[in-house]
C-alpha positions in Angstrom: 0.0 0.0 0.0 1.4 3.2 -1.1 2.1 6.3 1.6 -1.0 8.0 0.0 -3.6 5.2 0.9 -2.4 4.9 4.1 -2.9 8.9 4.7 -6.7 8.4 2.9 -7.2 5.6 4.9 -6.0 6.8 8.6 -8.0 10.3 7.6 -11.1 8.3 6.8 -10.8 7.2 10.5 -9.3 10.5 12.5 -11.9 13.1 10.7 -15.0 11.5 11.5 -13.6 10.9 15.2 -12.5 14.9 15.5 -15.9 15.8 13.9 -17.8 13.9 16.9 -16.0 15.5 19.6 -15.9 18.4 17.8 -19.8 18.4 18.0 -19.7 17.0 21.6 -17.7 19.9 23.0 -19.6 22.7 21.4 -22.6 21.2 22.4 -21.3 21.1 25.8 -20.1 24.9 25.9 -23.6 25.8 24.2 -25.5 24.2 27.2 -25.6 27.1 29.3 -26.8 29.6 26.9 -29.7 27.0 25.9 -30.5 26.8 30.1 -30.6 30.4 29.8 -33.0 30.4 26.9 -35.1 28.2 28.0 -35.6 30.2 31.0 -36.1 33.8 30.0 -38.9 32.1 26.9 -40.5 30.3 30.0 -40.5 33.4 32.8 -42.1 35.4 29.3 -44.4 32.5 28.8 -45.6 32.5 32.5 -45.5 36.5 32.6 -48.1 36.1 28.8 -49.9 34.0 30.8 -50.5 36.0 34.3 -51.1 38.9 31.9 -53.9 36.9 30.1 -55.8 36.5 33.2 -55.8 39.5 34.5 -57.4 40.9 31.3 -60.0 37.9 31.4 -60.5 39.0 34.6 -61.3 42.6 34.0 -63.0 42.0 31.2 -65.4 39.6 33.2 -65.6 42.5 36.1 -67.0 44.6 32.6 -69.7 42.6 31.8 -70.9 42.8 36.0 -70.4 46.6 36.3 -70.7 48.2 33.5 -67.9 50.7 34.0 -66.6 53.4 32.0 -62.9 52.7 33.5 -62.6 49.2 32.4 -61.0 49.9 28.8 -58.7 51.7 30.4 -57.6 49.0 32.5 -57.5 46.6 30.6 -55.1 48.9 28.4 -53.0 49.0 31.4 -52.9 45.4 32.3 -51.2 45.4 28.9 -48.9 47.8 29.5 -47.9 46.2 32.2 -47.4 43.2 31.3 -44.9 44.7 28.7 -43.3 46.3 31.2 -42.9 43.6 33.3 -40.9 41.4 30.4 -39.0 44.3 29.8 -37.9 44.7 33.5 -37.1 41.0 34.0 -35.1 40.7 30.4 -33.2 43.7 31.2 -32.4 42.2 34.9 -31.5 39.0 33.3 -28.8 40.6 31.2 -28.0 42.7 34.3 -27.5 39.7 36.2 -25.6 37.3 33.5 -22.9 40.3 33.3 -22.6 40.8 36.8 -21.9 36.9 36.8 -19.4 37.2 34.2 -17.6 40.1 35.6 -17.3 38.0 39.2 -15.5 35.2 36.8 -13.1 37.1 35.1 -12.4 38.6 38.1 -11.9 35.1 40.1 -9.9 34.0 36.8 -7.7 37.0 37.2 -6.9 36.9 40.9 -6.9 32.5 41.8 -5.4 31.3 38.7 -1.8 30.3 39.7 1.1 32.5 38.0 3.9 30.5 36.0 6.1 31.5 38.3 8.6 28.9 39.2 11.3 29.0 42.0 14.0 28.8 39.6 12.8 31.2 37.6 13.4 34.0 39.7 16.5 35.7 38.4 16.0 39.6 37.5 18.2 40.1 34.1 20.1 42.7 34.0 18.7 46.4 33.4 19.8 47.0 29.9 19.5 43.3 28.8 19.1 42.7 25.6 21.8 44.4 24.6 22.9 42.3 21.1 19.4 40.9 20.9 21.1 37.3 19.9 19.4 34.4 19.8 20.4 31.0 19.9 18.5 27.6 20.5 20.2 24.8 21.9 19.5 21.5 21.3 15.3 22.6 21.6 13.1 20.3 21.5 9.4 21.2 21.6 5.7 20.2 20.5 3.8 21.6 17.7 6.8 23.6 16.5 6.4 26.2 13.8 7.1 29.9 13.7 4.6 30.9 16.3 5.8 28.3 19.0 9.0 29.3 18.1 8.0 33.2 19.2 6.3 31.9 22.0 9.1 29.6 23.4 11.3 32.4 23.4 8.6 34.5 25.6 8.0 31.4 28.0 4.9 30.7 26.9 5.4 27.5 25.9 7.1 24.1 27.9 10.6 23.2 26.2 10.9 19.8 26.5 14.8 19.5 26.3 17.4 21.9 25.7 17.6 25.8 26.4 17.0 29.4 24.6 19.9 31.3 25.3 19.2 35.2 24.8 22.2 37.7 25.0 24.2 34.9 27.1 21.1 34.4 29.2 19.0 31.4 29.7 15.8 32.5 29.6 13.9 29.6 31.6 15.9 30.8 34.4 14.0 34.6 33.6 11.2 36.1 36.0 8.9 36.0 33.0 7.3 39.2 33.5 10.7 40.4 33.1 11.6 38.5 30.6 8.3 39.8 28.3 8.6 43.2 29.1 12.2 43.4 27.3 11.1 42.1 24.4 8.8 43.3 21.9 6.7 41.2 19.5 4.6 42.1 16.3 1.7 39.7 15.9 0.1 38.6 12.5 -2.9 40.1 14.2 -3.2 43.4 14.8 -3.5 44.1 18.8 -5.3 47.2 19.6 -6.9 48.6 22.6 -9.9 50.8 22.5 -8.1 53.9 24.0 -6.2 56.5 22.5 -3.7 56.7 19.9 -0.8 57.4 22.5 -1.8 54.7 25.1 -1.8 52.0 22.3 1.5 53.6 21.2 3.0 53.6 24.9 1.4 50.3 25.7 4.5 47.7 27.2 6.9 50.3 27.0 9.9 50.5 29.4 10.2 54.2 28.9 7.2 56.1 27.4 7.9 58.2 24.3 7.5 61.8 24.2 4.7 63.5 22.5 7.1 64.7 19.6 8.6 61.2 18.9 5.1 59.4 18.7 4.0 62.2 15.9 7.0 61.9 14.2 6.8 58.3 14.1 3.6 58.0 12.9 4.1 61.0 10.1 6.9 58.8 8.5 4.8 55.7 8.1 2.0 57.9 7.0 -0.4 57.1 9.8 -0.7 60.9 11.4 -3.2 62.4 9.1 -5.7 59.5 9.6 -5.8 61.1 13.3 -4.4 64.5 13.3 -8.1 65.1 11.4 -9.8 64.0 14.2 -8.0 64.5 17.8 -4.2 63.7 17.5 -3.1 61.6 19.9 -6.2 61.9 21.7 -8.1 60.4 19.1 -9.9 57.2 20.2 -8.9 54.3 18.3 -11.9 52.1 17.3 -12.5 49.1 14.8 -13.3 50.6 11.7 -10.9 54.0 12.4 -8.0 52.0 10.4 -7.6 49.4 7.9 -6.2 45.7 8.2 -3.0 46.7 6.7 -2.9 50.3 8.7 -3.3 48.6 11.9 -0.4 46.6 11.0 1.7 49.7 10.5 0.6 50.7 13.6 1.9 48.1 15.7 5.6 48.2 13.5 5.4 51.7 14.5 4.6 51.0 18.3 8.0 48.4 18.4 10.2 51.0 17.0 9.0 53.4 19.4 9.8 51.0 22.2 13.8 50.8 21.3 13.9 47.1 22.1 17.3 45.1 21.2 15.2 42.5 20.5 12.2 42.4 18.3 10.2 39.2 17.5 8.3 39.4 13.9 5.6 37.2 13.5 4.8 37.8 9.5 3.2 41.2 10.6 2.4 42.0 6.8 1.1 38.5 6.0 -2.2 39.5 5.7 
């Protein structure tokens, strides 16, 4: 059997397999939004419902007393049954963000750092200096140019072997420290929704001045798109640059951060 069958014939197997847990774990990370729906349509269903018999009601009153204030209640019953779904749909979404905010927050402050005791050493101030890289003897899973990017920035377990960095290893490296010296331009475009100079500024060791940043950005040919609106002031939203601008604009914020060391991760692929 040639190498080609035997691909076809282990991907007839390993596709359908991935496509079934595929399904199972999207059904099982959909679950809680279809609890969710299932109880906001049956509070609105029971809310229809209370609202139905309080009309019968006054409509049956109606036929009794013959009063002149009955349509008007009845109108009102309405309204407040409107109301009512209103109210409770608003303090469901009140409630399910509320619910998320106490998660990110529990996320943020109980999930352990990876922060080893041996990898405590400070480097030195003005490390990287050369910005030299060299892998020895790495060995790691699902290698390619991202894991490569990411190794370097700690992010990922080297299974054998060391990244030395400017005659440092780097697994020895508090990795806050070790991040913060070097800068990295995604494929993807990064951008806060702030202002031009906080996204310009953002990870810096020392922040630019205000003359450097306009400078900067008139050589790349970025400044008019926000000297029209507020200069550095101006807020930077999704549609206020393109794909390939936004790009720039991350090239631009690594040059204005002087790092030695500067990892590219095919920032004008796209």
């Amino acid at each position: 059997m040639r190498h080609s069958d035997h691909w076809v014939a282990l991907s007839g197997i390993a596709i359908p397999f991935l496509l079934i847990l595929s399904r199972k774990h999207i059904v099982a990370s959909q679950t809680p939004f279809y609890l969710l729906a299932t109880a906001q349509n049956m509070l609105s269903l029971v809310l229809d419902l209370i609202t139905a018999a309080l009309a019968i009601i006054v409509v049956s009153i109606s036929f009794e007393t013959r009063e002149l204030g009955t349509g008007l209640a009845l109108f009102s019953i309405v309204g407040l049954g409107t109301s009512t779904k209103l109210l409770i749909s608003q303090w469901t979404e009140l409630e399910t963000s509320l619910g998320a905010m106490r998660r990110i927050n529990d996320f943020a402050q109980n999930t352990p750092r990876d922060i080893s005791s041996y990898r405590s050493l400070p480097p030195p101030r003005d490390w990287p200096s050369k910005g030299g890289i060299e892998f020895c003897n790495v060995s790691l899973s699902y290698s390619g140019k991202s894991t490569l990017i990411s190794s370097i920035l700690g992010l990922v377990h080297i299974q054998q072997g060391c990244i030395i960095v400017d005659d440092m290893d780097i697994s020895l490296l508090e990795p806050d420290s070790l991040r913060s010296s070097v800068t990295v331009v995604p494929q993807n475009a990064v951008l806060l929704r702030a202002d031009v100079r906080t996204n310009l500024t953002l990870g810096a060791a020392e922040a630019p001045s205000h003359v450097k940043m306009t400078e900067a950005l008139k050589e790349y040919g970025l400044y008019d798109r926000f000297h029209e609106r507020d200069g550095l002031d101006t807020l930077v939203v999704a549609d206020l640059l393109s794909h390939g601008e936004q790009q720039i604009f991350c090239i631009v914020q690594a040059l204005l951060h002087k790092s030695h060391l500067v990892l590219l991760d095919e920032p004008t692929g796209r």
